[in-house]
MARBA-3410 file (N, C-alpha, C, O; in Angstrom, 1 decimal):
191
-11.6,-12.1,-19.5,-10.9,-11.5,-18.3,-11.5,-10.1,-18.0,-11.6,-9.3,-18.9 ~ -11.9,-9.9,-16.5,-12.2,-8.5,-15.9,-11.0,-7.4,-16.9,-9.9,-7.8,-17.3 ~ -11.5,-6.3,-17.0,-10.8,-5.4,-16.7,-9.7,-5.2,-16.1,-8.5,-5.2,-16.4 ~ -10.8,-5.1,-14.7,-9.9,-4.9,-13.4,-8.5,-5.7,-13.5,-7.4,-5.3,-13.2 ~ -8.7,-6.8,-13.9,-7.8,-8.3,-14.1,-6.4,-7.5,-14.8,-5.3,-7.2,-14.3
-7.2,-7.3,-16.5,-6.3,-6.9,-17.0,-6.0,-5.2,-16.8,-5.4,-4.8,-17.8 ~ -6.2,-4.4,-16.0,-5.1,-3.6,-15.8,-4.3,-3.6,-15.0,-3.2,-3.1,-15.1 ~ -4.9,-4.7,-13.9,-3.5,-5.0,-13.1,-2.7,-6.0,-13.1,-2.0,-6.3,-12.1 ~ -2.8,-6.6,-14.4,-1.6,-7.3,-14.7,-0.7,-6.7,-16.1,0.3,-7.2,-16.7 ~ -1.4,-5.5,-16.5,-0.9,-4.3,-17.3,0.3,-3.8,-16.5,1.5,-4.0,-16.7
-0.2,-3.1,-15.5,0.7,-2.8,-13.8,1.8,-3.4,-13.8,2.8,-2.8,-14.1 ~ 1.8,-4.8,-13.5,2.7,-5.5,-13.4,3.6,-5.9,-14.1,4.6,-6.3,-13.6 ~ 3.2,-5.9,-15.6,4.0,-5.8,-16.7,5.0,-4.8,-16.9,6.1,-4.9,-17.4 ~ 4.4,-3.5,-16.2,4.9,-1.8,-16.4,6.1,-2.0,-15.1,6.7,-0.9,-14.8 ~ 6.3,-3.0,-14.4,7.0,-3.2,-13.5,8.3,-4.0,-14.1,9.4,-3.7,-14.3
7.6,-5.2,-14.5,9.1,-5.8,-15.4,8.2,-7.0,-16.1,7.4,-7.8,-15.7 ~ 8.5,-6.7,-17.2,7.8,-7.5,-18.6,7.3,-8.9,-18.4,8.0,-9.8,-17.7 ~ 6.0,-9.1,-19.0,5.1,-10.6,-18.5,4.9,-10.4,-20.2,4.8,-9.5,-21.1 ~ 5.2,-11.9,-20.0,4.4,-12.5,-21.6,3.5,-13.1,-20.7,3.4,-13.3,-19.5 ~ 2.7,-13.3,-22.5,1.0,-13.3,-22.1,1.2,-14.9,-21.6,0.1,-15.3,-21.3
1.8,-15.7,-21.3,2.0,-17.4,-20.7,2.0,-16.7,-19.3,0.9,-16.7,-18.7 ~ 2.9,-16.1,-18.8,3.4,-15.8,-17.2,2.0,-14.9,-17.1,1.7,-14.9,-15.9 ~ 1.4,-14.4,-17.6,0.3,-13.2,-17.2,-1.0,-14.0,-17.2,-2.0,-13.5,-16.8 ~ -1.1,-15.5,-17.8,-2.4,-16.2,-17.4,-2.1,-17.2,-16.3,-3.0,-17.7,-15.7 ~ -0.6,-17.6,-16.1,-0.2,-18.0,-14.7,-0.4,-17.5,-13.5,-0.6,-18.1,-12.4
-0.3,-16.0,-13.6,-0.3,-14.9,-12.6,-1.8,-15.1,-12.3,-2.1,-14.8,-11.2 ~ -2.8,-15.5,-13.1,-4.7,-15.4,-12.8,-4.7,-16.1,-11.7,-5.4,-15.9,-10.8 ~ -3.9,-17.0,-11.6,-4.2,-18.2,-10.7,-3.6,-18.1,-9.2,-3.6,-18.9,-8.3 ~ -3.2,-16.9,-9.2,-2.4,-16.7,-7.7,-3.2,-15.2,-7.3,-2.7,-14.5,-6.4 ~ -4.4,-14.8,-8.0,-5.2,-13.4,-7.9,-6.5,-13.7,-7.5,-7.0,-14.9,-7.7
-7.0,-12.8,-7.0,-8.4,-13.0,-6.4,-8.4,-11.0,-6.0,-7.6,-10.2,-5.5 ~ -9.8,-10.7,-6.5,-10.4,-10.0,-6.3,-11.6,-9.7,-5.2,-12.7,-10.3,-5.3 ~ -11.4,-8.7,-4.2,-12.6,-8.4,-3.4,-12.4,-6.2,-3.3,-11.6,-5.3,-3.4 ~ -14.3,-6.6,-3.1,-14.4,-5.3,-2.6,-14.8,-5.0,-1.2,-15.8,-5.4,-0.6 ~ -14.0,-4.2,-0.8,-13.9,-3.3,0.7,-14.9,-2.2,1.2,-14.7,-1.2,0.4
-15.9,-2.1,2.0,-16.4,-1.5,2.4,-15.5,-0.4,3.3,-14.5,-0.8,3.8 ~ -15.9,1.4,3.5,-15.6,2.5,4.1,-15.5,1.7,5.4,-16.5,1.0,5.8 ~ -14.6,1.8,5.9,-14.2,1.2,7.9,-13.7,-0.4,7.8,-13.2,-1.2,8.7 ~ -14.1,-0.7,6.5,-13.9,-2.7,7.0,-12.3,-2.7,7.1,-11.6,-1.8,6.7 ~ -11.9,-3.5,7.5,-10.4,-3.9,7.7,-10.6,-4.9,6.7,-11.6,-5.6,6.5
-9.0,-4.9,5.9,-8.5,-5.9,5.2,-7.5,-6.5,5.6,-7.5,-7.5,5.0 ~ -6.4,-6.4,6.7,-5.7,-6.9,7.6,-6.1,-6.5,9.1,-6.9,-5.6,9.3 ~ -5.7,-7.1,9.7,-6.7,-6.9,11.5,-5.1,-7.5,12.3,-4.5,-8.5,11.9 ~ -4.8,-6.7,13.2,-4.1,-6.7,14.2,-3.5,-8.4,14.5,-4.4,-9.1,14.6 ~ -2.8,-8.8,14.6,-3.2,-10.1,14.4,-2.8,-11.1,13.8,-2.0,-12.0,14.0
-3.5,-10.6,12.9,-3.5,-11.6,11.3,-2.1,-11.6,10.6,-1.3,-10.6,10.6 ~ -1.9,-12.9,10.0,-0.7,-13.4,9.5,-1.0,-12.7,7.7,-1.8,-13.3,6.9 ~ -0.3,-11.4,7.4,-0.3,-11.0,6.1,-0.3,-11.9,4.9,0.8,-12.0,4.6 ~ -0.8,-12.3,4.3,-0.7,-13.6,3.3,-0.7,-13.1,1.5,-0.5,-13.7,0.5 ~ -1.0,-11.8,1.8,-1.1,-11.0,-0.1,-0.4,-9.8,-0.2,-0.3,-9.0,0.8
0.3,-9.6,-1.3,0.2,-8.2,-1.5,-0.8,-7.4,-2.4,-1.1,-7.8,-3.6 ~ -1.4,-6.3,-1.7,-2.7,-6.0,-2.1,-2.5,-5.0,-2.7,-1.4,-4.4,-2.5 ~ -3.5,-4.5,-3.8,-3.4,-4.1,-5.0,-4.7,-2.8,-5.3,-5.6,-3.0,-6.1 ~ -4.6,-1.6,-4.4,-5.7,-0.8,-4.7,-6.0,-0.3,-6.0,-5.3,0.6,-6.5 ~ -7.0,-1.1,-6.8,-7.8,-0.5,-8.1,-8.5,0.4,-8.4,-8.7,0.8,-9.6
-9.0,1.1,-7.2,-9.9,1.9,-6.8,-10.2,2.2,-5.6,-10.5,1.2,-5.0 ~ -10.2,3.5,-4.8,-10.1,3.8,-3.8,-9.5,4.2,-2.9,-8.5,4.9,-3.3 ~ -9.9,4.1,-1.2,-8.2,4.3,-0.5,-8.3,3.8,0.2,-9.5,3.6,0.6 ~ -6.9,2.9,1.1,-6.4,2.4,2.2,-5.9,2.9,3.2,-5.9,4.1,3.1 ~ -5.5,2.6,4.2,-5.0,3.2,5.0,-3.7,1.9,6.2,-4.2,0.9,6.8
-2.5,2.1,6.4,-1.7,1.0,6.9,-1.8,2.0,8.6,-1.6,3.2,8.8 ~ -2.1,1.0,9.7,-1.9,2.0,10.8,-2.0,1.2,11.9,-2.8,0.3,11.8 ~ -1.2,1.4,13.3,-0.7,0.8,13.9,-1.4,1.8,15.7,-1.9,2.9,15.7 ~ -1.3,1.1,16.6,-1.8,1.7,17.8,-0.6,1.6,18.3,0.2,0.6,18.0 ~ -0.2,3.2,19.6,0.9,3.1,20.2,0.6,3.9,21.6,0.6,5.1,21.5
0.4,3.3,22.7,0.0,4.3,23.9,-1.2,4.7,23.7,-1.5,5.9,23.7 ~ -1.8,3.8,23.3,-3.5,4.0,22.8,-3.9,5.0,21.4,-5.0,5.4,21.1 ~ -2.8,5.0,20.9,-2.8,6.4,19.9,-2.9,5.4,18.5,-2.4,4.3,18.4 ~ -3.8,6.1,17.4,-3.9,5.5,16.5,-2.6,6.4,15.2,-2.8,7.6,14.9 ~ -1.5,5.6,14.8,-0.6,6.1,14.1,-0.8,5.5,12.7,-0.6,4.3,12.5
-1.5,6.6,11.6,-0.7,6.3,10.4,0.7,6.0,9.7,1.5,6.9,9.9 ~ 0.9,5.2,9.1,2.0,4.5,8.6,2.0,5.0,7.4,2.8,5.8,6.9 ~ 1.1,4.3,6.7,1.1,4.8,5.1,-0.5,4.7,4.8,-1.5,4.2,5.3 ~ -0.2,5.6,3.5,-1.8,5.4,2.1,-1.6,4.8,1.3,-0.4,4.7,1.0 ~ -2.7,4.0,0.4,-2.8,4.0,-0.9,-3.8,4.4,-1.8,-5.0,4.3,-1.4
-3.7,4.6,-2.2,-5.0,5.2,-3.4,-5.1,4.1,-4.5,-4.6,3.0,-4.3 ~ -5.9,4.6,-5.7,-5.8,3.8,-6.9,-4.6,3.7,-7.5,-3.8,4.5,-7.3 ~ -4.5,2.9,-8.0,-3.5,1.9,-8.8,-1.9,1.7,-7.8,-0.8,1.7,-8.4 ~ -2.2,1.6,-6.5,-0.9,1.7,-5.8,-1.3,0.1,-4.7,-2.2,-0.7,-4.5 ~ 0.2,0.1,-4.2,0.6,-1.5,-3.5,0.5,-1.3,-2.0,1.2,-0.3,-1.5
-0.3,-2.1,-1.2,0.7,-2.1,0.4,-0.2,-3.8,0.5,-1.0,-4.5,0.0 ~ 0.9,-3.6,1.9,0.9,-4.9,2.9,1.6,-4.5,4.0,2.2,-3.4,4.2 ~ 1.5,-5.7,4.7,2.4,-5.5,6.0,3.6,-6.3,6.1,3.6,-7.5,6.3 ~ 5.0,-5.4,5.7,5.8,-5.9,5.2,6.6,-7.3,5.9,7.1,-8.4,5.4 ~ 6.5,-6.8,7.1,7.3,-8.0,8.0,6.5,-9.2,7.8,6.8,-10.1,7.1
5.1,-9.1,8.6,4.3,-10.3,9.0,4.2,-11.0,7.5,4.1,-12.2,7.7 ~ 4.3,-10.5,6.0,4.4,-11.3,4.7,6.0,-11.8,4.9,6.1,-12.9,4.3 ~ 6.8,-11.5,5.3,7.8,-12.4,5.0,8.4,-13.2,6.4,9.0,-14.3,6.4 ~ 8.2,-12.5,7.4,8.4,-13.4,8.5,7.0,-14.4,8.8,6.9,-15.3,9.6 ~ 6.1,-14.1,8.0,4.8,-15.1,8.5,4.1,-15.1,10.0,3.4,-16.0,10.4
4.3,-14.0,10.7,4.1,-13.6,12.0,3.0,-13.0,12.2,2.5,-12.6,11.1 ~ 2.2,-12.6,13.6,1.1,-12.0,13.3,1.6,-10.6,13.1,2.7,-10.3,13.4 ~ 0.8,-9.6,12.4,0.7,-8.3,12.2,0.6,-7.6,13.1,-0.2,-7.9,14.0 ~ 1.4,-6.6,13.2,1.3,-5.4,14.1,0.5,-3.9,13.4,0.1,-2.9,13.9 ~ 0.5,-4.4,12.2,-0.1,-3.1,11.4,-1.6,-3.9,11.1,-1.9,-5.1,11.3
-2.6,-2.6,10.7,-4.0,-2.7,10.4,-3.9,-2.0,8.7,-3.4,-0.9,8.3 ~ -4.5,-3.2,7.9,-4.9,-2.1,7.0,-6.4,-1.7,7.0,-7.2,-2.6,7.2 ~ -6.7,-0.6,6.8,-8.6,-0.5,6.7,-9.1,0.4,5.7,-8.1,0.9,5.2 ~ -9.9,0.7,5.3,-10.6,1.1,4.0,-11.4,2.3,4.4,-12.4,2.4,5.1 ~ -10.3,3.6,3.8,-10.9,5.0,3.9,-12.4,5.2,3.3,-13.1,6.1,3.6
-12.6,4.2,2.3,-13.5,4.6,1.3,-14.0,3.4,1.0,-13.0,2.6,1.1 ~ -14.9,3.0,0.7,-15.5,2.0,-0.4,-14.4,1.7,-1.9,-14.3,2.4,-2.9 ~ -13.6,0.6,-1.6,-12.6,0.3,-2.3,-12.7,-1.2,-3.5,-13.6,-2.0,-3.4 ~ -11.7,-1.4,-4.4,-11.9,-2.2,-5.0,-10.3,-2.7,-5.0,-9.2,-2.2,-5.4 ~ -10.5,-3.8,-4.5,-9.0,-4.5,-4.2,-8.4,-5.8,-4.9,-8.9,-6.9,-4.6
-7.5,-5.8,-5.6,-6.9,-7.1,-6.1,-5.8,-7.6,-4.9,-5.0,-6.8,-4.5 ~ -5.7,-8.9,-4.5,-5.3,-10.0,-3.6,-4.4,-10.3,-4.5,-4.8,-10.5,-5.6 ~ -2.7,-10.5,-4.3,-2.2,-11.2,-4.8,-1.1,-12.3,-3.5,-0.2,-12.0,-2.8 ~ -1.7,-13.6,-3.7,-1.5,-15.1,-2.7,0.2,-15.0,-2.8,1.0,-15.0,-3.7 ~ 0.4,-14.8,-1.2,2.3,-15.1,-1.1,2.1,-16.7,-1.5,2.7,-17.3,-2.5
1.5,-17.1,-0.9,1.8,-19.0,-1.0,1.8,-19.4,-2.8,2.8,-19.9,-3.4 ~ 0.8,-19.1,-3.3,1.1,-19.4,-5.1,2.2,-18.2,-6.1,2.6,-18.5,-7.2 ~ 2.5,-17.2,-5.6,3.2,-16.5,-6.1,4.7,-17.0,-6.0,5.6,-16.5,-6.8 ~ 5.0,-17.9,-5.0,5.9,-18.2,-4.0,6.4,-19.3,-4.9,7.7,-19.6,-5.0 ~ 5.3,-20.2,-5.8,5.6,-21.4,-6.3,6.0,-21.4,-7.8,6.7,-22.2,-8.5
5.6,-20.3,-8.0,5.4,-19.2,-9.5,7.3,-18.9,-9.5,8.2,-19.3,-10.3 ~ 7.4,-18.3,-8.7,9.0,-17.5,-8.4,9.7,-19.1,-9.0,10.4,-19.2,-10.1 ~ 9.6,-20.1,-8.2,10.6,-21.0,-8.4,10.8,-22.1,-9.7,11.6,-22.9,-9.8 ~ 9.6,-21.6,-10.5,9.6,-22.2,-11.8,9.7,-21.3,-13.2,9.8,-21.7,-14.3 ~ 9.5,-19.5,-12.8,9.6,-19.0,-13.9,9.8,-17.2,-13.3,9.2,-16.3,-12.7
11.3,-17.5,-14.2,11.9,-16.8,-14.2,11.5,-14.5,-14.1,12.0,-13.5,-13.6 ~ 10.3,-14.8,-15.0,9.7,-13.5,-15.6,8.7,-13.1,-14.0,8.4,-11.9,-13.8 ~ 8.3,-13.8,-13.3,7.7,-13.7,-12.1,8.5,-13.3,-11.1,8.4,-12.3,-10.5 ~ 9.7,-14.4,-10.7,10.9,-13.8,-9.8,11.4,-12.8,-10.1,11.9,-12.3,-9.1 ~ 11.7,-12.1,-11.1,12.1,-10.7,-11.9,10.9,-9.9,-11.7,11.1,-8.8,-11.3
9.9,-10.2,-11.7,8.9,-9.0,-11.1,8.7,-8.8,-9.8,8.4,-7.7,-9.4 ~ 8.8,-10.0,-8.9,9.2,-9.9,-7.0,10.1,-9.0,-6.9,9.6,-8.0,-6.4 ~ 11.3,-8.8,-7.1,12.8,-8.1,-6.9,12.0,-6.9,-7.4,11.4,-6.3,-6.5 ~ 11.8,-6.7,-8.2,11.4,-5.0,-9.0,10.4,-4.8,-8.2,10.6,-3.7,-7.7 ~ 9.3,-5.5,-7.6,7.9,-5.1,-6.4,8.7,-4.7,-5.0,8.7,-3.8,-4.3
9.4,-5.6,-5.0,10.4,-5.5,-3.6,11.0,-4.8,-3.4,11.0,-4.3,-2.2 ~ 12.0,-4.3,-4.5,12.9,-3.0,-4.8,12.3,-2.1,-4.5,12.8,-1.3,-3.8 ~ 11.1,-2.0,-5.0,10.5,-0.7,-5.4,9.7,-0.3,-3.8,9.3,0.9,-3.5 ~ 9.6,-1.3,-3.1,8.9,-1.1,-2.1,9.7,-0.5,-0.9,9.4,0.5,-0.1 ~ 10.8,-1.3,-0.8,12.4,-0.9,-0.2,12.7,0.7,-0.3,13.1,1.4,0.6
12.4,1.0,-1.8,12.9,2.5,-2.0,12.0,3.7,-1.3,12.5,4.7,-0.9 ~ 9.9,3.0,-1.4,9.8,3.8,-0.7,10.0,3.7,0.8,9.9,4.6,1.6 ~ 10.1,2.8,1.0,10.2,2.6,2.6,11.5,4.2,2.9,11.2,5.1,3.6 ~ 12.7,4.0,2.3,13.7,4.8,2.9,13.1,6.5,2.7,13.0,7.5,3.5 ~ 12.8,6.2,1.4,12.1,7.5,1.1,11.3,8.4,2.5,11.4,9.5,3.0
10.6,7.4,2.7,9.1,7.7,4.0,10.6,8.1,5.3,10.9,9.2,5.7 ~ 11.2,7.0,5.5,12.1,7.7,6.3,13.1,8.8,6.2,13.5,9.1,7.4 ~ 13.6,9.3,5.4,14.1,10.2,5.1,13.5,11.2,5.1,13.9,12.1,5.9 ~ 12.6,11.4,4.4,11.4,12.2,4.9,11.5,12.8,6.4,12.0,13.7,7.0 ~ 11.0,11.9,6.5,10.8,12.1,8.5,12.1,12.2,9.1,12.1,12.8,10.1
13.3,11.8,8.7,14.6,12.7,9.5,14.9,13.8,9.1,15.5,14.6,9.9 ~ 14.7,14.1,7.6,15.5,15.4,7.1,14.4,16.8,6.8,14.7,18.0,6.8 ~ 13.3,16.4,6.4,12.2,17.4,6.2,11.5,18.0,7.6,11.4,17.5,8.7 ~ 11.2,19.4,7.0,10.6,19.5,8.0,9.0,19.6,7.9,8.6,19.9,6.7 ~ 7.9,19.5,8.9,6.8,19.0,8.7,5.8,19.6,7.7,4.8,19.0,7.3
6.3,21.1,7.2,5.8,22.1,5.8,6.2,21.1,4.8,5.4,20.7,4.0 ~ 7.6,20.7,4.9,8.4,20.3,3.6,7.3,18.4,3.4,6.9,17.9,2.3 ~ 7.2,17.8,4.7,6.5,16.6,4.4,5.2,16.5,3.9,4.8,15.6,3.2 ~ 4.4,17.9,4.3,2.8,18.0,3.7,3.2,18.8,2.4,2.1,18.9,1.9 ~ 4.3,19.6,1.5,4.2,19.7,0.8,4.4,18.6,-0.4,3.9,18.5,-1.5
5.3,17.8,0.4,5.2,16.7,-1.0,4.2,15.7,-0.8,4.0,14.9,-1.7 ~ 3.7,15.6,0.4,2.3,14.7,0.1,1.5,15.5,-0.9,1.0,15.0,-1.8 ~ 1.5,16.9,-0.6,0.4,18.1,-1.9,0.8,17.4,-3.2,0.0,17.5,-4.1 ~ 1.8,16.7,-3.5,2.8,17.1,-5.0,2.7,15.5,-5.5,2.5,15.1,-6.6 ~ 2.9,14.6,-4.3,3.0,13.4,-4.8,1.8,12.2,-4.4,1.9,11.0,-4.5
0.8,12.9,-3.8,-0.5,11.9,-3.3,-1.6,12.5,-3.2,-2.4,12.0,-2.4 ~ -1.7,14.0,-4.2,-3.1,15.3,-3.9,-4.7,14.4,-3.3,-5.6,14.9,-2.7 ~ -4.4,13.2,-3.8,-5.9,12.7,-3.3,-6.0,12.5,-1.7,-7.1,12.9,-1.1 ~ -4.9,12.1,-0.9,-5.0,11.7,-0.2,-5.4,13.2,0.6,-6.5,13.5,1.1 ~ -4.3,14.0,0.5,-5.0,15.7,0.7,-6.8,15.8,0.8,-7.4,16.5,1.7
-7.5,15.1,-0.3,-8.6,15.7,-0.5,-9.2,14.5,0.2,-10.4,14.7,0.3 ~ -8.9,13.3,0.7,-9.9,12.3,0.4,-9.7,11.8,2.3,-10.7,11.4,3.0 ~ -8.4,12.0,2.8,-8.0,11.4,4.3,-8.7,12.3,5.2,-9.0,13.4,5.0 ~ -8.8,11.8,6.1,-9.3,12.9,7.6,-8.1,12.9,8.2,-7.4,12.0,8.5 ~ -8.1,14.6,8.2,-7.1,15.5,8.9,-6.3,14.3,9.7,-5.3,13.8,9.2
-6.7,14.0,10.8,-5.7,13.6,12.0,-5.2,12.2,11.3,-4.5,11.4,11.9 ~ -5.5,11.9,10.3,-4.8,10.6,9.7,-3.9,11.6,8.9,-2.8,11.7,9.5 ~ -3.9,12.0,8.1,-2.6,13.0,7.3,-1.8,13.7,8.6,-0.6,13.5,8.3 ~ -1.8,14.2,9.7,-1.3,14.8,10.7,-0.7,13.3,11.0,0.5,13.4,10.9 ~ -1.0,12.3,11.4,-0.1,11.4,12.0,1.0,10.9,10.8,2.2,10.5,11.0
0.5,10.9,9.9,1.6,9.8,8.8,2.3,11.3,8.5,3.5,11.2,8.3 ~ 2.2,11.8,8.6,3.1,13.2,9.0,3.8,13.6,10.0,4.7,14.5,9.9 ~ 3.7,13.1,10.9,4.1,12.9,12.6,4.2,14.0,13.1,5.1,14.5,13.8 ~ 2.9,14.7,12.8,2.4,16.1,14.0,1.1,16.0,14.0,0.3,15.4,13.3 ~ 1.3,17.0,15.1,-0.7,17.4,15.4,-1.1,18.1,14.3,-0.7,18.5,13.2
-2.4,18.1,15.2,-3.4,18.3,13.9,-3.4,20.1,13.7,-3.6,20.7,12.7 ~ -3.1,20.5,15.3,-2.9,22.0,15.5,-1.5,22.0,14.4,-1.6,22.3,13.2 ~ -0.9,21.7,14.7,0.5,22.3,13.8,-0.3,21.7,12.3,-0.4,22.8,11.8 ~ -0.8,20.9,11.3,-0.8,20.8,10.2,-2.4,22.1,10.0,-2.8,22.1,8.8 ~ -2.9,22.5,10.5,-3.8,23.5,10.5,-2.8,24.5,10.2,-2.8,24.5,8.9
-2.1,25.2,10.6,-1.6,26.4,10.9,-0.7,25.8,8.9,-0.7,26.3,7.8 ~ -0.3,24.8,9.4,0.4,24.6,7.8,-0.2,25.1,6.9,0.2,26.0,6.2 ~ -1.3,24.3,6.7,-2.2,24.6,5.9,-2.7,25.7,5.7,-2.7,26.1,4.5 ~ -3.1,26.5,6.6,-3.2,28.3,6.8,-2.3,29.0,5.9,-2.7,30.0,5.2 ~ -1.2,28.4,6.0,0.1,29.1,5.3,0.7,28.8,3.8,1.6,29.3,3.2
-0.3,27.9,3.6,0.2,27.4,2.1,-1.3,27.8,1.3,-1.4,27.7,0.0
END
């Protein structure tokens, strides 16, 4: 087994406990690729079919609005995204994911994970906990954005995603922040 394999089914364990039976079931619903700087891994479009698994690198979730390119979310190493709706409604995507960086990505298949859930129990107990946990940041991100104010949002990106600080271009951290780039300059000035 890769590495790669086995830390991210380490991950997944650290989420809600896999015996080593459920953790060589889980190989068969995984697939590993690497992402080139600019390639898209989801495209406008496209019916979401994985939840993806950055091992290395960074992502980027982002959406076009009045011709405007709007960050959604990041990931870095060892962190989760997809596009939450079009994975469970099966619909085309309205979000893009694309590859800030030269990335290394684990694929995990809705359709075999899906078959996994209905026969063993330690797999559906790890969906709910992936799900939960995804749910929590979701409100999180929004709460954020109603009660902080835009110092208070780029301070805890400083505190809880420093890479993204070092690694995103400016107007992508300014939008998943939901200001200009003039107002996150002057922030920055000041911290």
């Amino acid at each position: 087994m890769k590495p790669i394999v086995r830390e991210y089914l380490d991950t997944l364990s650290g989420l809600s406990p896999l015996s080593p039976q459920t953790r060589e079931l889980l190989l068969n619903c995984i697939s590993t690729r690497t992402i080139s700087k600019g390639e898209l891994l989801l495209e406008h479009g496209e019916v979401c079919k994985h939840i993806y698994y950055v091992d290395k690198g960074l992502m980027r979730i982002f959406y076009y609005k009045d011709k405007r390119d709007i960050t959604e979310w990041f990931a870095g190493d060892k962190q989760f995204l997809f596009s939450v709706r079009s994975y469970f409604e099966e619909t085309p995507s309205k979000l893009i994911i694309e590859a800030l960086e030269d990335s290394e990505v684990i694929l995990l298949s809705k359709e075999k994970q899906e078959v996994l859930i209905k026969t063993n129990l330690e797999v559906a107990n790890l969906m709910i906990k992936a799900f939960s946990y995804s749910l929590i940041l979701s409100q999180k991100r929004m709460e954020s954005i109603q009660f902080e104010s835009a110092k208070e949002r780029y301070v805890s990106l400083m505190e809880q995603q420093p890479e993204i600080i070092h690694k995103a271009p400016l107007q992508y951290i300014a939008s998943f922040l939901g200001i200009t780039q003039e107002t996150l300059s002057r922030i920055r000035s000041k911290i």
